[in-house]
C-alpha positions in Angstrom: 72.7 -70.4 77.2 73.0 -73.8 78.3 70.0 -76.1 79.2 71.8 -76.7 82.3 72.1 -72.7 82.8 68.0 -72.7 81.9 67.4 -74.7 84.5 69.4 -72.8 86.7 67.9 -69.6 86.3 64.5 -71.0 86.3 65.6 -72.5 90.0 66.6 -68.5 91.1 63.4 -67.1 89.6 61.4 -69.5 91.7 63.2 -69.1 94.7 62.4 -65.5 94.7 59.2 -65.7 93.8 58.7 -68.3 96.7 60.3 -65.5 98.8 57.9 -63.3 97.7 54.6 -65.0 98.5 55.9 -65.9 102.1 56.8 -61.7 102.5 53.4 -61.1 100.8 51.5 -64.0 103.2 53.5 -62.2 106.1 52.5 -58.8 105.0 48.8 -59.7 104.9 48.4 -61.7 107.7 50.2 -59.9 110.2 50.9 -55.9 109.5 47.9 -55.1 107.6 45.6 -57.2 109.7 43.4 -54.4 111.6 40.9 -56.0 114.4 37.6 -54.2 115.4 37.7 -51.8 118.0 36.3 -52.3 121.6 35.1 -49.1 123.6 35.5 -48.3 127.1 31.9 -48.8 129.1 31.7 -45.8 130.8 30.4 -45.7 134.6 30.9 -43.8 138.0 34.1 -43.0 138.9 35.6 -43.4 135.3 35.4 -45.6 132.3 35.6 -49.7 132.5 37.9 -51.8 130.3 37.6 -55.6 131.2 40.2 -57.9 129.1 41.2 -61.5 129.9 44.5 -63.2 129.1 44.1 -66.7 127.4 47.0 -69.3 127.0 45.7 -71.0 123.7 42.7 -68.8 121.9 41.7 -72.2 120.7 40.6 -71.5 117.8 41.0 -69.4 114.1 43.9 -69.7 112.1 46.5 -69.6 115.4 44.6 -72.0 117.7 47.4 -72.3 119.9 48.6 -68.8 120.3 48.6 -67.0 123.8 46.1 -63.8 123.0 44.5 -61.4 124.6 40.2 -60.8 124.5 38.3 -57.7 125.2 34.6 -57.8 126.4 32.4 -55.1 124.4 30.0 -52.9 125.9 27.0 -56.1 124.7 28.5 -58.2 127.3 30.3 -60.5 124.0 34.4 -61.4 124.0 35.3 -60.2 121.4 39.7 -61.6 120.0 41.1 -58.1 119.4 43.2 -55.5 121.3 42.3 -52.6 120.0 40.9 -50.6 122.7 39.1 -46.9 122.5 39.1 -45.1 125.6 37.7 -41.1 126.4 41.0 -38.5 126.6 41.4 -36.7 129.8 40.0 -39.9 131.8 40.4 -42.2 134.6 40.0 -46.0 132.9 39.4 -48.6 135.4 40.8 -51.9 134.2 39.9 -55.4 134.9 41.7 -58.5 133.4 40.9 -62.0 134.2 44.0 -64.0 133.6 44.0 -67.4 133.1 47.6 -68.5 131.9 49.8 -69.9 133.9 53.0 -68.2 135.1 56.0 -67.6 132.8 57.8 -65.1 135.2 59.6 -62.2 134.0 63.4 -61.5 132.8 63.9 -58.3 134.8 62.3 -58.1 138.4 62.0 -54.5 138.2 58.9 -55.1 135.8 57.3 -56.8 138.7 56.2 -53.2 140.3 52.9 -51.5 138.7 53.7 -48.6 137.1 52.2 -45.5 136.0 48.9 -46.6 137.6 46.3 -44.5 139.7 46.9 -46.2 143.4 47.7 -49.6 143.6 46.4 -53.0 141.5 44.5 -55.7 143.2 44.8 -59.3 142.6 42.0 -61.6 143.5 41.3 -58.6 145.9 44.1 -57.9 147.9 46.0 -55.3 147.4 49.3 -56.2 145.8 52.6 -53.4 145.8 54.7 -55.4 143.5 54.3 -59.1 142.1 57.0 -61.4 142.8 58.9 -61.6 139.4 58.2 -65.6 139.2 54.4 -65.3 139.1 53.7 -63.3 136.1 52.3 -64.7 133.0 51.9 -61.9 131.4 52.2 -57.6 131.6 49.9 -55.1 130.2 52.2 -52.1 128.6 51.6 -48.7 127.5 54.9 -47.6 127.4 54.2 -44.4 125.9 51.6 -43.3 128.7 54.4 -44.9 131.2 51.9 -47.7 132.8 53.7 -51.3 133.0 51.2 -53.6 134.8 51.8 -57.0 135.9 49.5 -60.3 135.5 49.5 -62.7 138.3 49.5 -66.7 136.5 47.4 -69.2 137.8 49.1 -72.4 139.2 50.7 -75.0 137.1 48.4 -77.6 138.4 45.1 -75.2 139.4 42.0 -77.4 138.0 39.5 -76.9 135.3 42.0 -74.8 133.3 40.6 -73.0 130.3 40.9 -74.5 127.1 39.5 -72.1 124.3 38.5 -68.9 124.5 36.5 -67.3 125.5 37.0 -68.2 129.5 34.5 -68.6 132.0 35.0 -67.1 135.3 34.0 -70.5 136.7 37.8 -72.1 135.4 40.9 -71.0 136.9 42.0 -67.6 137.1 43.3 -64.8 138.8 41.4 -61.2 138.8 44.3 -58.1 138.4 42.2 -54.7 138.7 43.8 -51.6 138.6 43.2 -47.5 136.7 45.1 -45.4 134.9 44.7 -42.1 133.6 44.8 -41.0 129.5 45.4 -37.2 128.4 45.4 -36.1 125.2 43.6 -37.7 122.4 46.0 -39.8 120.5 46.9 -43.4 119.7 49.5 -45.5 121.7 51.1 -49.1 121.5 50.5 -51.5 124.2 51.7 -55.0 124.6 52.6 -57.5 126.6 56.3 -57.6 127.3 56.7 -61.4 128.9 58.4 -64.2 126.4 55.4 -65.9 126.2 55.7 -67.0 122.1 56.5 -71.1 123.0 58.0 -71.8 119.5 59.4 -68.6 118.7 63.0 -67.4 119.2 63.7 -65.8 122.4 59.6 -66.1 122.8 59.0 -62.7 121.2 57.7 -63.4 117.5 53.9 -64.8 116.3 51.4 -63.8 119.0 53.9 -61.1 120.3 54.2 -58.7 117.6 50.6 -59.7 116.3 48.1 -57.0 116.7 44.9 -59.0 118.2 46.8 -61.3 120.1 49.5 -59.8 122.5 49.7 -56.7 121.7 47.2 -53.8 119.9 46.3 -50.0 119.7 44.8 -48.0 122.6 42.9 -45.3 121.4 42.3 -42.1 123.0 39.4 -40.2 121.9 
């Protein structure tokens, strides 16, 4: 073989082993990347989830990706979204949300769904979100329930920064309950195109499990 050929092949065999590494660095950091679980607190009238919604974490290796937190039973945020709940229960969730709106593609995802009653937001009780507010949805397809997060205004003051928020910077409050059966574990998300940077807005922090989306586990 020519030197020139040499050179050649040496240029394919480093390509793919270029491709390699970035399908290994993609494997590692993104499909085999397992947070901690948080548990349910559980209390009167059913067991308590509380999440907030951030719109930079601020920190880590992704400082500027949209995530979701989860506060453990000790009181401490902790960046994950895996989430163990009891089977058979009613699970009372709280989320403080502090992005601002993105609004959704379909309206029809703007009705709460699969919920026990209706969701609150900032305490009033809200039937359906107008399609422009949302920042962001909580989704358990599987179990049906399709929530949506009311955004904070574009120009509310003392906006949170890095997370973890404090209730005293802007933010709305969504409650609402749902019920789990069987034990089992399901996929939830958050369905809005929030990725800024990303095609379409659905890659990075949207298929990334301790950001916007995560396990719910029924025990």
């Amino acid at each position: 073989m020519r030197s020139g050929g040499w050179w050649r092949a040496i240029a394919v065999l480093a390509g793919f082993g270029a491709a390699a590494g970035l399908i290994a660095f993609y494997v590692g950091s993104y499909l085999m990347v397992r947070p901690p679980a948080v548990a349910a607190v559980a209390g009167t009238g059913g067991s308590r989830l509380t999440l907030q919604t951030v719109a930079s974490l601020g920190r880590g290796p992704h400082p500027d990706w949209v995530s979701y937190l989860a506060r453990a039973p000790d009181g401490e945020w902790r960046h994950t979204t895996v989430l163990k709940v009891p089977a058979h229960s009613l699970i009372r969730v709280t989320i403080y949300q502090y992005d601002t709106a993105t609004g959704l593609r379909n309206p029809y995802w703007g009705g709460p769904r699969g919920i026990v009653g209706e969701m609150s937001v900032n305490g009033r009780r809200v039937p359906t979100l107008d399609p422009d507010l949302a920042s962001h949805t909580f989704a358990i397809p599987e179990l049906g329930v399709s929530v949506p997060l009311e955004g904070v205004a574009d120009d509310a003051k003392n906006q949170c920064s890095v997370a973890p928020c404090s209730l005293a910077e802007a933010h709305t409050t969504v409650r609402f309950a749902f019920r789990t059966g069987a034990p089992g574990t399901f996929r939830w998300q958050c369905f809005v195109p929030c990725a800024a940077g990303f095609v379409l807005g659905f890659g990075g922090p949207m298929q990334s499990l301790g950001y916007m989306d995560g396990y719910l586990r029924v025990v």
